[in-house]
Structure formats: structure tokens, C-alpha cells
N, C-alpha and C positions, 0 to 999 in steps of 0.2 A: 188351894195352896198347900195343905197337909199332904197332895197327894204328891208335886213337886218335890219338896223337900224330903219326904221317904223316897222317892226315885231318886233323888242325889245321894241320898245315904247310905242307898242298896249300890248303886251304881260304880261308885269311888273304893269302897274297898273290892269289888270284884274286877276294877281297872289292874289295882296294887295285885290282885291274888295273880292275876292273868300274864302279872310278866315276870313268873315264877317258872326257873329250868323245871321242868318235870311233867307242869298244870298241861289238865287237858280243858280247852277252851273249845267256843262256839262261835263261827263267826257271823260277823253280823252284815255283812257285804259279801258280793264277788267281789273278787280279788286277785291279779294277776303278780305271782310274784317275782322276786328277781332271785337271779342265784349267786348271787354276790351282795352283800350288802353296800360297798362303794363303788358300784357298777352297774349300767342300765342294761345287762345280758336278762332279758327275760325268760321267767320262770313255769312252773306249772301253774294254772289257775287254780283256786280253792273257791270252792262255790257256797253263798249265804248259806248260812244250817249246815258248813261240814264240823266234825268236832274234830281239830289236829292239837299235837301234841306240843307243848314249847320246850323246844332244844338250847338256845342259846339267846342271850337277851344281849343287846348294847342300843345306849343310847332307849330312843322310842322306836326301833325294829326288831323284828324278833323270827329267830329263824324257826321252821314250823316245820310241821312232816304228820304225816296221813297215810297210810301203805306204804307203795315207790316215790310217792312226790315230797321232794324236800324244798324251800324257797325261805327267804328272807322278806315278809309284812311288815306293813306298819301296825302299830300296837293299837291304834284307831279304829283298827276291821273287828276288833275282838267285841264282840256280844255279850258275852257272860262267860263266867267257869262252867265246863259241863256240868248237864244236871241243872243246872237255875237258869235253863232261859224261856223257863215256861212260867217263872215264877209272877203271880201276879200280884197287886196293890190290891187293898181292900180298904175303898175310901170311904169308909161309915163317919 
């Protein structure tokens, strides 16, 4: 149970960090994105474990970029902020 509850408490503010212009995140899915956010024109895929950068936030989508590839996710694919998604629990 103690380990639950630390995984929700890590997890929530690194949801909040992740839909910050700037944050560079890790995603926790493939992910095909679109290049409009009110539009089904599809985008570059971004594949589980790329770290892209967040450019622009609305609503729970979130436009993202990684070299040349720019798309419009859902905030749902995001894993962790770079740098913590190796971070583990320590259930003693």
C-alpha cells in the first residue's frame, strides 16, 4: 500500500511539471502525433524513451519537438520529466 501511495505522490506533480512550455519529458508510449491539434492530419511518431521538449500546452495536448519532428500528444504519453524515469520506489 505505502508503495502505491508514493507512486501517486511521485507521479502527480511530475504529470503538473510535464505540461510546462519549456519541460523536457520522457515518453512513456509510442505515439503517433498530429500536426494540428483540431485536426486528424497525422504527425511524426515519437517512440517510448524519446525525451522531447514541450512547446506549447492547451487543454490535455501538448505540442512537442525532438530535432526536425514537431506534433501535437496527448499529455497521457508523458512518463516522467527527463532525468526521473529511472527513478525507483524503495518499499522497506
Amino acid at each position: 500500500m505505502r508503495s502505491v501511495i508514493a507512486a501517486i505522490v511521485l507521479l502527480v506533480p511530475a504529470l503538473a511539471i510535464a505540461q510546462e512550455v519549456g519541460d523536457e519529458v520522457v515518453l512513456g508510449e509510442d505515439v503517433r502525433s498530429l500536426r494540428f491539434p483540431d485536426a486528424d492530419v497525422t504527425g511524426p511518431t515519437f517512440d517510448e524513451g524519446d525525451s522531447v521538449t514541450v512547446l506549447f500546452v492547451t487543454g490535455d495536448r501538448l505540442r512537442v519537438w525532438k530535432g526536425n519532428d514537431f506534433g501535437w500528444i496527448n499529455a497521457s504519453a508523458i512518463a516522467a520529466p527527463a532525468g526521473q524515469e529511472d527513478a525507483t520506489l524503495d518499499d522497506e
